[in-house]
NULUM-329303 format. One line per 8 residues: number of its first residue (from 0); their letters; for each residue x, y, z of N, C-alpha, C. Coordinates in steps of 0.1 Angstrom, whole numbers, plus 5000, padded with zeros to 4 digits. Each point is the difference from the previous one (the first is absolute). Layout:
<sites>
NUM	a	X/Y/Z/X/Y/Z/X/Y/Z; ...
</sites>
This chain:
<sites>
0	xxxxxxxx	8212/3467/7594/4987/4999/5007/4995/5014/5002; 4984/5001/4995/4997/5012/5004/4996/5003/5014; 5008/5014/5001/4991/5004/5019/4993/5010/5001; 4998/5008/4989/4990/5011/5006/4993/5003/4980; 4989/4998/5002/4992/5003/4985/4987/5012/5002; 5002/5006/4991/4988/5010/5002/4996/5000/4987; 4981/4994/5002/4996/5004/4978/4987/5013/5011; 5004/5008/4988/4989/5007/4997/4996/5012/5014
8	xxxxxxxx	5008/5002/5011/5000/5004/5010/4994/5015/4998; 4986/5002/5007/4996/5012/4997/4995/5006/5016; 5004/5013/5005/5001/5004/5014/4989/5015/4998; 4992/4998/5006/4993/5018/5000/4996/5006/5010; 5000/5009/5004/4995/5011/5015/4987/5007/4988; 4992/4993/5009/4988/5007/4991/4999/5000/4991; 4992/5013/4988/5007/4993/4990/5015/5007/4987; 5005/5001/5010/5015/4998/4995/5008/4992/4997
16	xxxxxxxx	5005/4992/4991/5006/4989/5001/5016/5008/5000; 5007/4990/5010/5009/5001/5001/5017/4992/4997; 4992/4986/4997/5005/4991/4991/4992/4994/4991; 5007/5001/4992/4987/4997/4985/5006/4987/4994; 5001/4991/5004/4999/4986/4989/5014/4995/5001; 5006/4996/5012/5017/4998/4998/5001/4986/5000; 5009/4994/4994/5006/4990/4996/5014/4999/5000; 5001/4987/5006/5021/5003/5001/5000/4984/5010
24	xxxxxxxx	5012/4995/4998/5004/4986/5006/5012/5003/5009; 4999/4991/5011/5018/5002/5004/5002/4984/5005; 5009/4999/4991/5005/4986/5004/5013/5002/5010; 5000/4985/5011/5007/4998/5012/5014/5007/4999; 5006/5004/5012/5012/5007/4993/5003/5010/4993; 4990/5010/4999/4999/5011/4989/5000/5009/5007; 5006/5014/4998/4998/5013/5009/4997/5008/4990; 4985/5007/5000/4991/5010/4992/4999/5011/5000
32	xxxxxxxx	4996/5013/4998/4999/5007/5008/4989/5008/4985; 4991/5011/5013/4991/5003/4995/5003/5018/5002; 5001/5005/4982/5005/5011/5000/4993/5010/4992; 4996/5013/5006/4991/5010/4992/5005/5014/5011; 4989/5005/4993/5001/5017/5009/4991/5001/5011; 4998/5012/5013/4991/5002/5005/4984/4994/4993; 4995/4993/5009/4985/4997/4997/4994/4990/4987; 5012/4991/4994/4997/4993/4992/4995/4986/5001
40	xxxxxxxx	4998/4997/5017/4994/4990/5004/5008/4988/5005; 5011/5004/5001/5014/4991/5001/4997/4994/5015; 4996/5007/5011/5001/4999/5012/4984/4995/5004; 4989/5007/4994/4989/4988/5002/5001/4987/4989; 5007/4996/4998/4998/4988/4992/5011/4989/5009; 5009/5007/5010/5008/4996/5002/4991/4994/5016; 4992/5009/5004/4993/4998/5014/4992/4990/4993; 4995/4999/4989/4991/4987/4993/5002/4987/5002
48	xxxxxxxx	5015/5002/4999/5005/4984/4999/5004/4994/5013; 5002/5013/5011/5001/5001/5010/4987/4991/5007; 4993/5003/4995/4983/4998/5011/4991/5009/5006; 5011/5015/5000/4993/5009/5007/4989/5007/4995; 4998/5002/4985/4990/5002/4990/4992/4988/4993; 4987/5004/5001/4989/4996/4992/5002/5000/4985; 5004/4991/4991/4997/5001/4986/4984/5002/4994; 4998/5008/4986/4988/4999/5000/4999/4988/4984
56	xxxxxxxx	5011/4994/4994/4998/4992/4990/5013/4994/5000; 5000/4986/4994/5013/4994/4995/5003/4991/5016; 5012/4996/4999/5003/4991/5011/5019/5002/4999; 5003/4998/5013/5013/4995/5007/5001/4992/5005; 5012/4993/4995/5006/4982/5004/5012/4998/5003; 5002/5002/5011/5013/4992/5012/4997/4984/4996; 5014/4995/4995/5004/4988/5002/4987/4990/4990; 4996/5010/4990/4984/4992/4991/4989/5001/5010
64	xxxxxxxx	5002/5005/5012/4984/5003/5009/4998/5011/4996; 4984/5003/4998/4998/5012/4999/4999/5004/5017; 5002/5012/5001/5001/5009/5012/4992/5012/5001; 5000/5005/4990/4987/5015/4993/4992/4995/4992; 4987/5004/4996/4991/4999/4991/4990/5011/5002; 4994/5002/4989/4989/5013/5008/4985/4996/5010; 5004/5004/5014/4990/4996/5008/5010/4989/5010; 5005/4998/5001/5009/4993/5009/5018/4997/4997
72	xxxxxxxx	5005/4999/5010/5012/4999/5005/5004/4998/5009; 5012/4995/4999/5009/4988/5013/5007/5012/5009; 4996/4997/5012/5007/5017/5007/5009/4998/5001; 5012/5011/5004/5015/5001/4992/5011/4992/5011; 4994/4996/5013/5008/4994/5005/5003/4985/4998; 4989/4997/4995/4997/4982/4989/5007/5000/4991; 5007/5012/4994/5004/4998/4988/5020/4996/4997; 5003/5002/5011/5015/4993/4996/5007/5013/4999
80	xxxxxxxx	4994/5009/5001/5008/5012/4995/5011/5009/5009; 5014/5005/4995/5005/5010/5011/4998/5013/4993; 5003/5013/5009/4993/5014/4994/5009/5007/5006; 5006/5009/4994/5016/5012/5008/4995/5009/4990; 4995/5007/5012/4994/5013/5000/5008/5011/4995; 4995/5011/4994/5010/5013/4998/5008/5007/5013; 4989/4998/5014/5005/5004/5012/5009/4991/5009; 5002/4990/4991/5003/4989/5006/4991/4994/5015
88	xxxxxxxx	4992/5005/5003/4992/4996/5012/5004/4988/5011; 5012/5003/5006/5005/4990/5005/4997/5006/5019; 4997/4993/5006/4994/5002/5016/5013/5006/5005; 4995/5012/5003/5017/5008/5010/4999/4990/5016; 4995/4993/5003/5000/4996/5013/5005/4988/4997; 5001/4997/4990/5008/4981/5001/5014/5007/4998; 5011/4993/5003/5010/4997/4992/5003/4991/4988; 5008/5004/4992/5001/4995/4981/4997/4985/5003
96	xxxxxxxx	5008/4992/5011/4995/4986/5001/4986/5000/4998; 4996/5006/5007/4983/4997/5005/4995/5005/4991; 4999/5006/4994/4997/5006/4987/4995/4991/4990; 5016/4996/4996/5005/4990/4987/4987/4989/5007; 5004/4991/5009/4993/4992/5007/4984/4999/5002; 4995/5015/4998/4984/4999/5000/4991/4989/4994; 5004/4997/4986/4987/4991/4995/5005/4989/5002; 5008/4998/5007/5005/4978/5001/4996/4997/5012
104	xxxxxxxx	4991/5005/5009/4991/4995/5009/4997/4983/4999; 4999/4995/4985/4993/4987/5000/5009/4988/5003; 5016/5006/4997/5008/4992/5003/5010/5000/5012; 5012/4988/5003/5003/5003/5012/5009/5014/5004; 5003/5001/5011/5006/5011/5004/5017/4996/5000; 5008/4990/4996/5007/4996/4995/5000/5003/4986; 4992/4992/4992/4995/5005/4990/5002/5014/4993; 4997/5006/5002/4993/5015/5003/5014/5009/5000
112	xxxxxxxx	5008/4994/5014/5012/5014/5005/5009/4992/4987; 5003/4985/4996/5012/4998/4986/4991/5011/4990; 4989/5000/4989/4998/5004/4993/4998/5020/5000; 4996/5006/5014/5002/5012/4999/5021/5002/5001; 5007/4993/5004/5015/4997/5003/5003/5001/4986; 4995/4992/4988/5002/4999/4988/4997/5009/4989; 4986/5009/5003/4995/5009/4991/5015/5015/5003; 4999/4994/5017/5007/5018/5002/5013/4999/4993
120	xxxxxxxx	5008/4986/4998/5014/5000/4996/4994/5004/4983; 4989/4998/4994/4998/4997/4985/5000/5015/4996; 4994/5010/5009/4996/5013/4997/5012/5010/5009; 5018/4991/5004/5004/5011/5000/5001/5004/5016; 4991/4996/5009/4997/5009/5016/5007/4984/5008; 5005/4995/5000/5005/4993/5008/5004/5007/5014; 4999/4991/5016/5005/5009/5010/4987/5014/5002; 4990/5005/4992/4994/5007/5001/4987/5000/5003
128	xxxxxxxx	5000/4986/5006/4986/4996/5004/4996/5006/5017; 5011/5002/5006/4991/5005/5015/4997/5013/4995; 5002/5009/4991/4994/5013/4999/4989/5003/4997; 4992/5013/5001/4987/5006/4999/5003/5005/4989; 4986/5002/4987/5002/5008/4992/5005/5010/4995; 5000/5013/5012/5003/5010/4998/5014/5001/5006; 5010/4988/4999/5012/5002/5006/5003/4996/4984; 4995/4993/4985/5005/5003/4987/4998/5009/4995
136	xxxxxxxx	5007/5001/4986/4994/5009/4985/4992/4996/4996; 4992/5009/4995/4990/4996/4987/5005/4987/4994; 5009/4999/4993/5002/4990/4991/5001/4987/5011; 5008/5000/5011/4998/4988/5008/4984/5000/5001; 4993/5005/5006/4989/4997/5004/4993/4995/4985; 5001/5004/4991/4999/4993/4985/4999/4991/5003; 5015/4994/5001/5001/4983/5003/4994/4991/5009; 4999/5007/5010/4992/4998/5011/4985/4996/4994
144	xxxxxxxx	4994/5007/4994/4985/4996/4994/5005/4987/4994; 5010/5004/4987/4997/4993/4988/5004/4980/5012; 5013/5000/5012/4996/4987/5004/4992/4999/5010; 4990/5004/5001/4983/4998/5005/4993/4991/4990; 4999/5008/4991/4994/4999/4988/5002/4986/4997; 5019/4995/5003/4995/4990/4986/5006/4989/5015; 4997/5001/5012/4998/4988/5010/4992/4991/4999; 4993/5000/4997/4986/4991/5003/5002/4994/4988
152	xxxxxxxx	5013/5004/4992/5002/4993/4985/4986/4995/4989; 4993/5016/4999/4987/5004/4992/5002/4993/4987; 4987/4999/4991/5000/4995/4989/4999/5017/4991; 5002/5010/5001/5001/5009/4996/4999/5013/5009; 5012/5005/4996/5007/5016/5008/4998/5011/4990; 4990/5008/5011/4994/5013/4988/5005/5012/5006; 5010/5008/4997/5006/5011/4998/4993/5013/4997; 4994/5014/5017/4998/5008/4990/5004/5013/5000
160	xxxxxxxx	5008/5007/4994/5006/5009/4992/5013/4997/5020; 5007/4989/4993/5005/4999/5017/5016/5009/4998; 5003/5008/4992/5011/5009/5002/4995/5013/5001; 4988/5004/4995/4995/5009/5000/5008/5016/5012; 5001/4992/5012/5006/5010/5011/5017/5002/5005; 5002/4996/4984/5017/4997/5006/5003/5009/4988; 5011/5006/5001/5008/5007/4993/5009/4991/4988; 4997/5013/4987/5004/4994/4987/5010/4989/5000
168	xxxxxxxx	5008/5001/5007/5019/4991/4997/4992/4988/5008; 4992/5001/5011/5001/4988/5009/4984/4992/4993; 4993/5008/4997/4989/4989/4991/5008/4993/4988; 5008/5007/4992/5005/4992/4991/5008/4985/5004; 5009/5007/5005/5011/4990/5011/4990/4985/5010; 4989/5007/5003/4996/4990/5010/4985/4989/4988; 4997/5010/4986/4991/4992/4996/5010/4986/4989; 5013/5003/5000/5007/4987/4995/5002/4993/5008
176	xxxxxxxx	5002/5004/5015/5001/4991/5012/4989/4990/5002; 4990/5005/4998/4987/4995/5003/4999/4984/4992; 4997/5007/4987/5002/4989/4989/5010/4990/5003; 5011/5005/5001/5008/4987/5002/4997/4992/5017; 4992/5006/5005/4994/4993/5014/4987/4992/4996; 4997/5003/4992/4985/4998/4995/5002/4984/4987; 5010/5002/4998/5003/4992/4989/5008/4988/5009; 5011/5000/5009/5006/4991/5008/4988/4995/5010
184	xxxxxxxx	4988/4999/5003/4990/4999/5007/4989/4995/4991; 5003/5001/4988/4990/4991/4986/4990/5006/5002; 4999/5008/5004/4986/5009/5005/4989/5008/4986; 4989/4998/4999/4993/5006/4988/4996/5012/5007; 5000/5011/4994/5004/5015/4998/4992/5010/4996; 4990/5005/5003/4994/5012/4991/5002/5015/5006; 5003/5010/4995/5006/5016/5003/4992/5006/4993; 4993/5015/5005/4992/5007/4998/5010/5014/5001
192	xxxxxxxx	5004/5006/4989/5006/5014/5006/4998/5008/4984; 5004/5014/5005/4999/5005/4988/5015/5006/4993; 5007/4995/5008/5016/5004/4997/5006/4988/4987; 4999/5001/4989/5006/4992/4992/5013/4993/5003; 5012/5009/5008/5013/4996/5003/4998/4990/5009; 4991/5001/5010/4999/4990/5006/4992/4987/4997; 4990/4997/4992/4995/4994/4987/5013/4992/4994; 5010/5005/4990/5006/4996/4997/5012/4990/5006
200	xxxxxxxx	5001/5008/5015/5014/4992/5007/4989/4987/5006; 4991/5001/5001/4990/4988/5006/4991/4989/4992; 4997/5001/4992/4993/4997/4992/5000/4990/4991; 4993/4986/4999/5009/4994/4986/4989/5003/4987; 4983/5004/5007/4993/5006/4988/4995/5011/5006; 4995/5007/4995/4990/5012/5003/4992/5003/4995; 4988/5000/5002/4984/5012/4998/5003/5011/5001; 4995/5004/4987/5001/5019/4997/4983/5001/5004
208	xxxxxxxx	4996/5007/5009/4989/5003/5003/4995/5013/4999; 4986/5001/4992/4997/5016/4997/4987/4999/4995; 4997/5009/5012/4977/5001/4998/4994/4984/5003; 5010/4998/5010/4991/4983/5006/5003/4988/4993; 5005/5003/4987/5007/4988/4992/5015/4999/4996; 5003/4987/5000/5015/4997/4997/5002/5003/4987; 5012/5008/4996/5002/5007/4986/5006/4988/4994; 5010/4994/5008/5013/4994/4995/5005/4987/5011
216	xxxxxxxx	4998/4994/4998/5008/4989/5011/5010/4989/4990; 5014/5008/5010/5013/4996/4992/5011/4999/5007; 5009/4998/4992/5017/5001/5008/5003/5014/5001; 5008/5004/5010/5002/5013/4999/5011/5000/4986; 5007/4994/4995/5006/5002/4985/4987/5005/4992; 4989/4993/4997/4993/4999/4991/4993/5015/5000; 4998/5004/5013/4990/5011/5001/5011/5014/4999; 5011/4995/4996/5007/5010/5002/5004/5002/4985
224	xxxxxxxx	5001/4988/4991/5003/5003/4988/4987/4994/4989; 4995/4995/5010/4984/4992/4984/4986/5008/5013; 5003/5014/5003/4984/5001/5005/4989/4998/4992; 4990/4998/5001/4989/4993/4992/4987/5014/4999; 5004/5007/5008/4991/5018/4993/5006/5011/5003; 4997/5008/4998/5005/5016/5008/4996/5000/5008; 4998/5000/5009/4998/5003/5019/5011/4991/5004; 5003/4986/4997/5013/4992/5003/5011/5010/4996
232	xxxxxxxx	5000/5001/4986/5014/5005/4995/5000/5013/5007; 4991/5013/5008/5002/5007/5001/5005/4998/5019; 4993/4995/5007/5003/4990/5017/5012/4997/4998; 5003/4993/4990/5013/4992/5003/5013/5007/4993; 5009/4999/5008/5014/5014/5001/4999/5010/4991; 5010/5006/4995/4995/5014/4987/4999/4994/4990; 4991/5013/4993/5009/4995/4986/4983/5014/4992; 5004/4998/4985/4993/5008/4996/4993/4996/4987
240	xxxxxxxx	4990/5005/5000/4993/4993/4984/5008/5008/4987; 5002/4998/4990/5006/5010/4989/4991/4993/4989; 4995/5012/4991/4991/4997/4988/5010/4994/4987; 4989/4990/4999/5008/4994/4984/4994/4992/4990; 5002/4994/4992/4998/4995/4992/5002/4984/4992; 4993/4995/5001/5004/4983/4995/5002/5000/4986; 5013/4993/4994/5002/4999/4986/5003/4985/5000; 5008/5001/4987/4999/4983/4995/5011/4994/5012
248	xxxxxxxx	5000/4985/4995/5009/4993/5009/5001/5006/5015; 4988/4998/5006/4999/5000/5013/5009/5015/5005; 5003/5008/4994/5007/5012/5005/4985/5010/5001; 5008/5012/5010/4995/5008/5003/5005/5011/5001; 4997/5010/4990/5004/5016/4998/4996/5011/5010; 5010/5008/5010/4997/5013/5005/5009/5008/5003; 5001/5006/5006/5012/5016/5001/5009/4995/5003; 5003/4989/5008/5010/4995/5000/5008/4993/4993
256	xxxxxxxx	4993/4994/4988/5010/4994/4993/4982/4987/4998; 5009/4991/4995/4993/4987/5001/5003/4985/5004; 4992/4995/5009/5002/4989/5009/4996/4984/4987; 5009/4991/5002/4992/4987/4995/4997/4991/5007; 4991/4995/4999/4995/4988/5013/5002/4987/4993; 5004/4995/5012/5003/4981/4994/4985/4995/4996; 4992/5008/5004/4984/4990/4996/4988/5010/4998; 4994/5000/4992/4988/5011/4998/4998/5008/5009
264	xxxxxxxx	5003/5013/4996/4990/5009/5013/4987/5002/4999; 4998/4994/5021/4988/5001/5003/4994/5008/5010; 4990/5004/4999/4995/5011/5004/4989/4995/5013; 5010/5000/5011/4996/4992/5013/4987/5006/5002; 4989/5003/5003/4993/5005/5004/4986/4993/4992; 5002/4997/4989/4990/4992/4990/5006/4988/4994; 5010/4997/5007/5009/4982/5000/4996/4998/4980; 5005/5010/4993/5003/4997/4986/5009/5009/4997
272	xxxxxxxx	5005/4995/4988/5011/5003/4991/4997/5014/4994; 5010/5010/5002/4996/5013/4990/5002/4996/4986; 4995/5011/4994/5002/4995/4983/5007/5010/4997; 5006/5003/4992/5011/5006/4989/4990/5018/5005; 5008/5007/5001/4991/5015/5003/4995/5001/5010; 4999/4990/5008/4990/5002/5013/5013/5009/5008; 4990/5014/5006/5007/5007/5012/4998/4996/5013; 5010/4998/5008/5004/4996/5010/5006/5008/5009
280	xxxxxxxx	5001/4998/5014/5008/5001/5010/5011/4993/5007; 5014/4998/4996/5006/4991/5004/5008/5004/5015; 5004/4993/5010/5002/5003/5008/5016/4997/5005; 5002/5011/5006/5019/4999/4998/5004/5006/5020; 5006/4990/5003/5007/5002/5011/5010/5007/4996; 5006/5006/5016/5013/5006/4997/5010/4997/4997; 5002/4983/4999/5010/4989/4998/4999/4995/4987; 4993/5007/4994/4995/5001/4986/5006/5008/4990
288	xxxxxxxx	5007/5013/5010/5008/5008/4988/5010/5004/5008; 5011/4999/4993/5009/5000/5004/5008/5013/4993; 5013/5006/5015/5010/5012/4993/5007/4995/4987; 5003/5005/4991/5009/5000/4989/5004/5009/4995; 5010/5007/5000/5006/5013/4997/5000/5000/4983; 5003/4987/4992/5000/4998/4984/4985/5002/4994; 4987/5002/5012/4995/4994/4993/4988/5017/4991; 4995/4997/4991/4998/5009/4991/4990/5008/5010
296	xxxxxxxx	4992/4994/5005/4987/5003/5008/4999/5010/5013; 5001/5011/5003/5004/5010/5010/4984/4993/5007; 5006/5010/5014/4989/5001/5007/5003/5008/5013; 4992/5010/5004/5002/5010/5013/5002/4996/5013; 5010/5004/5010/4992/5000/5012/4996/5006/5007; 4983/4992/5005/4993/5009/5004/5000/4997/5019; 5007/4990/5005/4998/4997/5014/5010/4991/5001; 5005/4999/5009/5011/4988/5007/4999/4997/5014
304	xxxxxxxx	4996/4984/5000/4997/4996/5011/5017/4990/5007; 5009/5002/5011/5010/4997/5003/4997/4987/5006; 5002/4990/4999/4999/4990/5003/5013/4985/5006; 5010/5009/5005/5012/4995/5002/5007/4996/4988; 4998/4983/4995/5005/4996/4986/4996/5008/4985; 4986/5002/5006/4993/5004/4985/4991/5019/5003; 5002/5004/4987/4994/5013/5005/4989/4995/4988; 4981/5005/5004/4991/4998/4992/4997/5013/4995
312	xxxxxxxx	5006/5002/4988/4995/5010/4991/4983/5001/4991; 4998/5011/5002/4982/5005/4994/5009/5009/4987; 4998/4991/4992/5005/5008/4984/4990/5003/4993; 5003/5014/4990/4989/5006/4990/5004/4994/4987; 4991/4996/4995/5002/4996/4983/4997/5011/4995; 5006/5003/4983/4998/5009/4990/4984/5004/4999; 4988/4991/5003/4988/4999/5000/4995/5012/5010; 5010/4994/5014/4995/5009/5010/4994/4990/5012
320	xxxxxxxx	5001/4984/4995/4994/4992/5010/5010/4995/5006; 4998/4995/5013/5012/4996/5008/4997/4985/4999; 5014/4996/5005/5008/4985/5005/5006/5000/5011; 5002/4987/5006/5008/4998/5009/5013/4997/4996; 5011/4994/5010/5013/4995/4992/5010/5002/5014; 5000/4985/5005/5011/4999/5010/5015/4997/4999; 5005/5009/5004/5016/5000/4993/5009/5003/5010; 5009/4991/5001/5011/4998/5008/5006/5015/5004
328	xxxxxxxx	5000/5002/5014/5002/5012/5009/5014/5008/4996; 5003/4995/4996/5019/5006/4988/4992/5010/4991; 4994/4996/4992/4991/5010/4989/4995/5006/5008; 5008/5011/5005/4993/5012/5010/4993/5013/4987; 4990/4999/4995/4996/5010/4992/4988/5010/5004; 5005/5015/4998/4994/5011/5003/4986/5001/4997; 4988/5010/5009/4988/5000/4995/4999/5008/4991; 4992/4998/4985/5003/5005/4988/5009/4993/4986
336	xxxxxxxx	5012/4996/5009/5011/4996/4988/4987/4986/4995; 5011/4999/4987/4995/4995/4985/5008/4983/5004; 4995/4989/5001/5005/4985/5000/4995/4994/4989; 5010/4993/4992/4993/4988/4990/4999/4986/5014; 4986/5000/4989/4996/4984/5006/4995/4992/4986; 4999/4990/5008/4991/4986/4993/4997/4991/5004; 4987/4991/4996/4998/4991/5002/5004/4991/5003; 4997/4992/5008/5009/4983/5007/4986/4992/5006
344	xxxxxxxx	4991/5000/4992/4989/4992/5006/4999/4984/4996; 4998/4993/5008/5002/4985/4992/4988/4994/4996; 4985/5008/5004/4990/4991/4992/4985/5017/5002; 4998/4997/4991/4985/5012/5003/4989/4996/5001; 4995/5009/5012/4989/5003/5005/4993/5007/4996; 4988/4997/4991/4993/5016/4993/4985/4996/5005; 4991/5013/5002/4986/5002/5003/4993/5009/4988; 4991/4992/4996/4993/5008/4988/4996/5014/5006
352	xxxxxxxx	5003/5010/4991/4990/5010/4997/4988/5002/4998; 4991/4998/5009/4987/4998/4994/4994/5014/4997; 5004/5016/5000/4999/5009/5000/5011/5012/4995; 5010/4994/4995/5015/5005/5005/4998/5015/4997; 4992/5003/4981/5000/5017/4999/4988/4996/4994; 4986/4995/5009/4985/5004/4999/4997/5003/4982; 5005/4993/4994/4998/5004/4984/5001/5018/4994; 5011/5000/5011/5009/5015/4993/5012/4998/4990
360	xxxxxxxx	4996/5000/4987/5004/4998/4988/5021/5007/5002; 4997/5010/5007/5015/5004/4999/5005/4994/5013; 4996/4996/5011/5004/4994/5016/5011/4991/4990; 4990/4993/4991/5007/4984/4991/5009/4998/4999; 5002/5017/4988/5012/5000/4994/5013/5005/5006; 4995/5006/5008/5010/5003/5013/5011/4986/5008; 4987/4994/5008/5004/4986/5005/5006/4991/4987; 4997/4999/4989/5008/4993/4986/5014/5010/5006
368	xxxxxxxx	5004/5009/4996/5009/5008/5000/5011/4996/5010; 4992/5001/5014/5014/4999/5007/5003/4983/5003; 4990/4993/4993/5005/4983/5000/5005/4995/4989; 5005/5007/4993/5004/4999/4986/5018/5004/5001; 5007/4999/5010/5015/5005/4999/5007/4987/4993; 5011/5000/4992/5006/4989/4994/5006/4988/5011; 5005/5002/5011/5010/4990/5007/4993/4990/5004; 5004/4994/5006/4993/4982/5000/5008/4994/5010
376	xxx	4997/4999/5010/5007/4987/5017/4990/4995/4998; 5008/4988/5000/4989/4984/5006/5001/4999/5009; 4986/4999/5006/4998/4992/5014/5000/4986/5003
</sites>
């Protein structure tokens, strides 16, 4: 069943638009989350659905009712909705009972003290209902919103940037907590942040959002290995473009050697097939090339990132262009020394060239040159 639809959603201050034309579904049970950089519109689209913004085109539908349209809307307390704030905005003068207990006014006070009794055992604070806010942590008080939020047992809980003020280990730690609160509670779900990690531990799709519009709305698998343009592939974790070249049987020639794809390479950005010579951009995580001491292919180091298990190396190719290449923290290697690597990618990602060397006759022969090495890993 669907619970929350948005066609065509268009938001402006003046005349700036600030959401330009979004589209995206969330069916019951689903936790979303809405993900871009500073100023991509993530958080007025998010007050949109909320009620607190005016649309100026398109429409929002809770439950198949529209709610938004341009020139009217259902104000946000009509709407079924809970909302946990980045400040978590919880009243320092109640205690967590009374808190949690705020919006169940309609029902009994029996009622009322089992189901705040039950959110607090669900979120963890059991026993910690006579306290004042500022007698928890951040992350308690976290919880403290998030069972507010979902008391009144809302038809949709909108999240925004709600780890935002908590420290790295404890946003991570507390945004898989959530989900699994969020999920045991059947609760439908939307998250606004610009932290991917936290995206990823929450999330079962995500909106890549940039310049007001949704780039990408996907699984976090998908956006992580099928991004659908360059601003995805470049948002979503590392990785680097490397120039090359499309040959027969779906392979593709560059400095590194040459990739084959189980199925024609396509050139996401204009959703067709390259042809035989088409120059490209293929894109390679650092889980993509791997240490090998056998292997013919050297490469510099130019940086080492320590990462407990894994150290993330910035290597120089013979060309002079760099790669990434995450390699198990044992392979302790010096800045400078020489590592063979290679390829271990299991499917390619390439972006046409629509420019690559501006019809500079030697740029060509150059890029032919360093995509032309003999060796061959299948992806």
């Amino acid at each position: 069943m669907t619970q929350l639809e948005l066609n065509g959603v268009i938001q402006r201050y003046g005349k700036t638009t600030i959401v330009d034309g979004v589209n995206f579904r969330l069916e019951a049970g689903q936790i979303a989350c809405l993900l871009g950089p500073s100023g991509c519109g993530k958080t007025t689209l998010l007050r949109c659905i909320a009620g607190f913004e005016d649309i100026a085109d398109g429409e929002i539908r809770l439950h198949g009712e529209v709610v938004s349209r341009s020139g009217a809307r259902i104000a946000p307390e009509k709407r079924r909705i809970g909302m946990v704030f980045q400040d978590y905005a919880l009243f320092p003068h109640l205690t967590i009972e009374q808190n949690v207990a705020f919006g169940l006014n309609h029902i009994s006070q029996e009622e009322a003290g089992l189901r705040v009794r039950q959110l607090l055992a669900t979120v963890g604070l059991s026993g910690q209902g006579s306290k004042y806010p500022h007698e928890l942590s951040g992350g308690q008080q976290q919880r403290v919103a998030l069972a507010r939020a979902l008391a009144p047992r809302p038809a949709l809980i909108l999240l925004d940037e709600p780890f935002s003020n908590l420290d790295v280990g404890l946003r991570e730690r507390l945004s898989v907590e959530v989900r699994e609160i969020l999920k045991r509670e059947g609760s439908t779900a939307i998250m606004v942040t610009h932290d991917q990690n936290e995206a990823f531990a929450m999330a079962d799709e995500i909106g890549i959002m940039h310049n007001g519009r949704i780039q990408q709305w996907d699984s976090p698998y998908n956006l992580y290995h099928r991004p659908a343009n360059r601003f995805v592939a470049d948002f979503i974790g590392q990785g680097v473009l490397v120039a090359g070249v499309v040959g027969e049987g779906n392979s593709v020639r560059m400095e590194l050697g040459t990739l084959i794809s189980d199925t024609p390479v396509e050139c996401h950005e204009s959703c067709a097939h390259c042809e035989d010579g088409c120059t490209v951009d293929i894109l390679l995580r650092p889980d993509d090339i791997v240490h090998d001491d056998a292997s013919l292919v050297q490469a510099e180091v130019l940086h080492k990132a320590f990462r407990g298990a894994d150290i993330l190396y910035t290597l120089r190719l013979a060309s002079g262009n760099e790669v990434l290449s995450l390699v198990p923290s044992h392979h302790n290697h010096a800045l400078g020394e020489k590592i063979g690597i290679r390829l271990d990618a299991d499917h390619v990602i390439a972006f046409k060239r629509h420019d690559a060397c501006d019809g500079d006759p030697e740029c060509e022969i150059k890029l032919e040159q360093h995509a032309s090495k003999p060796i061959a890993w299948h992806g």
